[in-house]
Structure formats: C-alpha cells, structure tokens
C-alpha positions, 0 to 999 in steps of 0.5 A: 491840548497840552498832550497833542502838542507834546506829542507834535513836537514829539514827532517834529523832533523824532523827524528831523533827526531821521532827516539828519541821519538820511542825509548822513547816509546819503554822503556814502552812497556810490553816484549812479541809479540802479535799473534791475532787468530780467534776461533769460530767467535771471535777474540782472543789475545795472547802474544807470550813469548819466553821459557828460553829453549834452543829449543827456542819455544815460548809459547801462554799466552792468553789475557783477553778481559779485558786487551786490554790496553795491546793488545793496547800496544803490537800491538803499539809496534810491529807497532813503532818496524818496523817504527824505523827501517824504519825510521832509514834506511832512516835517513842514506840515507838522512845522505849520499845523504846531504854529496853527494850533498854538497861535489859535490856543483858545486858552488865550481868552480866558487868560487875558481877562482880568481877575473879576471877570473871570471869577464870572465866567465859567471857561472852557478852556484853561491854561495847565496852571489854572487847571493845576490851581482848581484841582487843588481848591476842591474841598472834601472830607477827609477820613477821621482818625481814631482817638489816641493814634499816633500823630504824623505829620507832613512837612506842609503840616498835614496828618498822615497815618504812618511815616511810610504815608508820610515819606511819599507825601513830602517826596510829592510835595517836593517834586511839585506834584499836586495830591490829596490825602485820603479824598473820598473816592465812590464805588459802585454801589454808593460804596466809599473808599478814600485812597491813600493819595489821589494825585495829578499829573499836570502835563497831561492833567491826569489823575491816578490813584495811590495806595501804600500798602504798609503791613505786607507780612500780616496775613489778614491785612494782605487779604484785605489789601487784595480786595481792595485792589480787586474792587478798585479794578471792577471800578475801572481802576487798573494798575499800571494805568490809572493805579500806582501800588507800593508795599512793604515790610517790616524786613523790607522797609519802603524803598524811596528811591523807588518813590522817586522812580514811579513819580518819574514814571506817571507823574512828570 
C-alpha cells in the first residue's frame, strides 16, 4: 500500500513538471495552426491564421521549403497543444484516485482501536510502524559461538563475529534500519543457513538478506563463499534483488562508505 502510494505521488509530481515544461515551451511557439496538403506529388505547408473578420474564416499563408523551422515548431506545437491536455486530464485523475485511496486507508481501523483490543485482533492491515514493530519482536535462535572466540560487540550490545560484522550492524542501527543478526533462514531440503544480516526495508516492507564475506584472499573460504551464494540462488535468492553482498581482504579492508551507499540503495 505503502509503495503504490509512492508510486502515485511518484508519477503526480513527474506530471506537473512535464506540464510546467509544456507550457514553458508553448510561450515560444509562433500563432498560427499548421495544414499540410499534397500538390502534384509534393508536400506543401501552410499556416492557417484565423481573419480579424467576424465570419471567423481562416486564411492559408504558405510556407516556404526554406522555412521549415517553423513548420517544425507549428506542428511541435500543435503536437505539445494536445499532450497538455491529455497530461493535465490525467494529472486530476491521479490528484482524485491518491485522495481516495488515502482517505479509504483501512489501516485506520486497527489503528484507532485502544491498546487492548488490539492485542485481540489479528488485523489485516497495519500501519508501516506497527509492521516495523512486529518485525522486530519476532524471536529466534541465533547461531552459537564457539568457546574462546573473540568477543565483539555491537553498539546496542550485541555479539557479532568480527568488526567487519560489527562496522555494518552499528551503520544499520544508526541509519535506523531494522535487522537481525544471524536469524535462521530454511533452505530447500530442510537445510538451515543463518545470514549474516536479514534486514527490512520499512518504506516497502521488504526483506533482503546480507552476507559479508570477510576472508576473500583464503582460497577455501572463497569456495566456500561461492556455494553458498550459489544455493542461496537455487533458493530464490538472487543478488541484486533480494541478496545485498559485501567482501573484502586483508589489503582491501571494508569500505564504509560503500555500507552507506548499498543502504541508500535497497534499504531507505
């Protein structure tokens, strides 16, 4: 709901600029209509200027071959005349279908109900801030960590494995991006993975997958890394689409500014 709506006032506003340009142009065009006739073979161009008599005929002021820029114009003209109307009619309709949908919103009624009579319902429609909030209760069991690994630690005191891990969840937490660390994700044949990061986009309440890949100079790990994004894609999971991918090195540590870029990107 929350995406059609952008899209409307995506489309609204790409409108009334291609309007405003329209009428910008339409201020340069010569007066006149133009009337296009065939004599002989040969294509002739005429502007058709309306007399000041009251009989309102027109008269026919030939165009020179010479002067086809303004033939050009006049049939420019004539063409922007009728996409201006065409685009302002549908502007107004996009205007009344946004205030219709809008005030129809059926999220209203969950929302107005009071704290314990919603905890009783099991809505079907619900604002972007209560998804956010449910998406955030859910529990599950994280991936356990092996005695005497290092501990790191996120800045709302969550355990990670390494400061690459812990460099993206912070920039997550600070860009308000809601995630989950290592929640368990079911393959095809019962099989578990636990991404890195499953993360929400909570504009268009979409859920995309993470995965840092931190050792790209150990050849084993490589392959490893490999597989796994090649079973991730026989699961429906693509990069690009629903897969967000970072890697590095030793010599070519993880770039946060490009954290902050692939958040931009998919997540805002």
């Amino acid at each position: 709901m929350v995406e059609f709506i952008e899209k409307l006032d995506t489309e609204i506003k790409e409108l009334e600029m291609s309007i405003m340009e329209l009428n910008k142009r339409n201020k340069n065009y010569p007066n006149g209509k133009l009337r296009i006739s065939h004599s002989n073979g040969c294509v002739q161009y005429y502007m058709k200027e309306k007399q000041v008599a009251q009989s309102g005929e027109y008269k026919l002021k030939y165009i020179k071959k010479e002067n086809m820029e303004m033939v050009q114009q006049l049939a420019q003209k004539e063409y922007d005349t009728m996409l201006l109307k065409e685009l302002t009619k549908r502007l107004k309709s996009l205007k009344k279908a946004r205030s219709v949908y809008v005030n129809t919103d059926p999220v209203r009624i969950y929302d107005k109900c009071i704290a314990e009579r919603k905890n009783l319902i099991n809505p079907s429609y619900i604002s972007s801030e209560e998804y956010v909030k449910r998406w955030e209760q859910v529990t599950y069991e994280k991936k356990a960590f092996a005695e005497g690994t290092v501990e790191i630690y996120t800045a709302k005191k969550e355990r990670v494995r390494s400061k690459s891990e812990k460099i993206i969840a912070d920039t997550l937490e600070r860009r308000r991006i809601p995630y989950r660390y290592e929640c368990p994700l079911e393959l095809k044949g019962k099989r578990i993975i636990h991404p890195d990061f499953t993360v929400l986009n909570k504009r268009t309440r979409k859920e995309y997958y993470w995965e840092h890949m931190g050792m790209m100079d150990d050849n084993e790990y490589v392959t490893n890394a490999i597989k796994r994004v090649e079973s991730l894609i026989q699961n429906g999971v693509f990069p690009g689409k629903n897969l967000i991918i970072t890697v590095e090195t030793k010599a070519l540590p993880i770039n946060i500014g490009l954290i902050d870029t692939l958040i931009q990107e998919y997540l805002i």
